[in-house]
C-alpha positions, 0 to 999 in steps of 0.5 A: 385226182379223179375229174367226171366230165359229162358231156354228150359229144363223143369227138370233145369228150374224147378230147378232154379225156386225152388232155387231161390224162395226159396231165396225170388225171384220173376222168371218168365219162358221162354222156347225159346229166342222169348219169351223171348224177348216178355217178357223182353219188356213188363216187367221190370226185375231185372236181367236175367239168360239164356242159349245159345241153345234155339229154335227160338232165341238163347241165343247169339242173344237174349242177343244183342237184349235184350242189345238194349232196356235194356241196364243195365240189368244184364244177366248170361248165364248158358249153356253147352258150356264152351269153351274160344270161347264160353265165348268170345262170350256171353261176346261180346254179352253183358252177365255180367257172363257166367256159364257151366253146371252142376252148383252149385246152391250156386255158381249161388245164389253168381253171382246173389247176385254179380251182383244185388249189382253191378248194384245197385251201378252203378247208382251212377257213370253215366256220369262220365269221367275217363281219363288217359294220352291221353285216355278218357272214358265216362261212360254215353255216354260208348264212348271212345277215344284216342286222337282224335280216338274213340275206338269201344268196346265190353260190357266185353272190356268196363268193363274191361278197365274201371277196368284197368283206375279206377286202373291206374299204379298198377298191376292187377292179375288174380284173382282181375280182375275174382273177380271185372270185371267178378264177380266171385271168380275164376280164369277164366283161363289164357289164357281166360284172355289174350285173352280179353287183347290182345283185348284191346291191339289191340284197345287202343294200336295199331298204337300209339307209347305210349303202355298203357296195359301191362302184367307183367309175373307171376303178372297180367297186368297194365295200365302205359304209356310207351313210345316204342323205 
């Protein structure tokens, strides 16, 4: 396994190189996000670890460019900045994991094992269509649709409404979905949960008298359709 991590600080670089070779991976190093992106287009990677301040090229845009040409390589980004806005955007931007400074080298060990299994097993799924009441998503093409309407999603928006279509009418909480959409053991807090359900809410739901999403308070949230009156 061959993992790219770019980040701009010798000291923690060098701590990620030692700890994951240490567990038998193959790391390649990157300083700034221009050659990082040089290097993830001459180089097939298993996975990339990176952080969101970076000379040149910024974390931020060098995961939507990285995402044009590899589109199934997982990437975590390991920074400083730990605000629901800021995991917001590196989500939309298409990380996999979003880690904040300082970090536990066990727990970045545990999200690259997670992620690295996931991506195995997504091999298995391309081109299959799950569907639920009028809404359609294409895991291959990644369109989805209600009726006739073709829903614009964001990388984290996509998974997570596919968790919620692959679990149709059972509750959902918290936990389970940091665990199986986020790939983490945490809870990645209340209120960034609702913020990507609120998303979701706003694109699956708006403007159709059938609402799908739905909270249930103090359990989680469910894919059920219900009829407004």
């Amino acid at each position: 396994m061959i993992i790219l991590v770019v980040e701009d600080d010798t000291r923690v670089s060098e701590l990620i190189q030692r700890g994951l070779e240490e567990q038998g991976f193959t790391v390649v190093l990157a300083y700034d996000g221009l050659s990082a992106k040089k290097l993830s287009l001459q180089q097939d990677f298993d996975l990339m670890i990176t952080d969101i301040i970076l000379p040149k090229i910024d974390g931020i845009d060098l995961c939507r460019e990285v995402r044009l040409t590899k589109p199934d390589l997982p990437i975590i980004m390991l920074t400083a900045l730990g605000t629901t806005d800021d995991k917001v955007d590196g989500f939309d931007a298409g990380a996999d994991d979003y880690m904040v400074k300082p970090f536990e080298m066990r727990e970045l060990l545990v999200r690259i094992r997670a992620l690295l299994k996931r991506n195995a097993k997504g091999a298995h799924t391309t081109g299959f269509i799950l569907r639920y009441a009028d809404l359609e998503m294409n895991l291959h093409t990644k369109i989805v649709k209600r009726g006739a309407q073709e829903i614009n999603l964001t990388p984290k928006e996509f998974k997570l409404l596919e968790y919620l279509m692959l679990n149709p009418e059972r509750v959902l909480s918290r936990v389970e979905i940091a665990e199986k959409v986020w790939d983490t053991h945490f809870d990645t807090g209340t209120n960034f949960m609702n913020v990507y359900i609120n998303y979701l809410r706003n694109k699956v739901d708006k403007n159709f008298d059938t609402k799908l999403i739905h909270t249930k308070s103090g359990m989680g949230f469910i894919l059920k359709a219900e009829k407004t009156e």
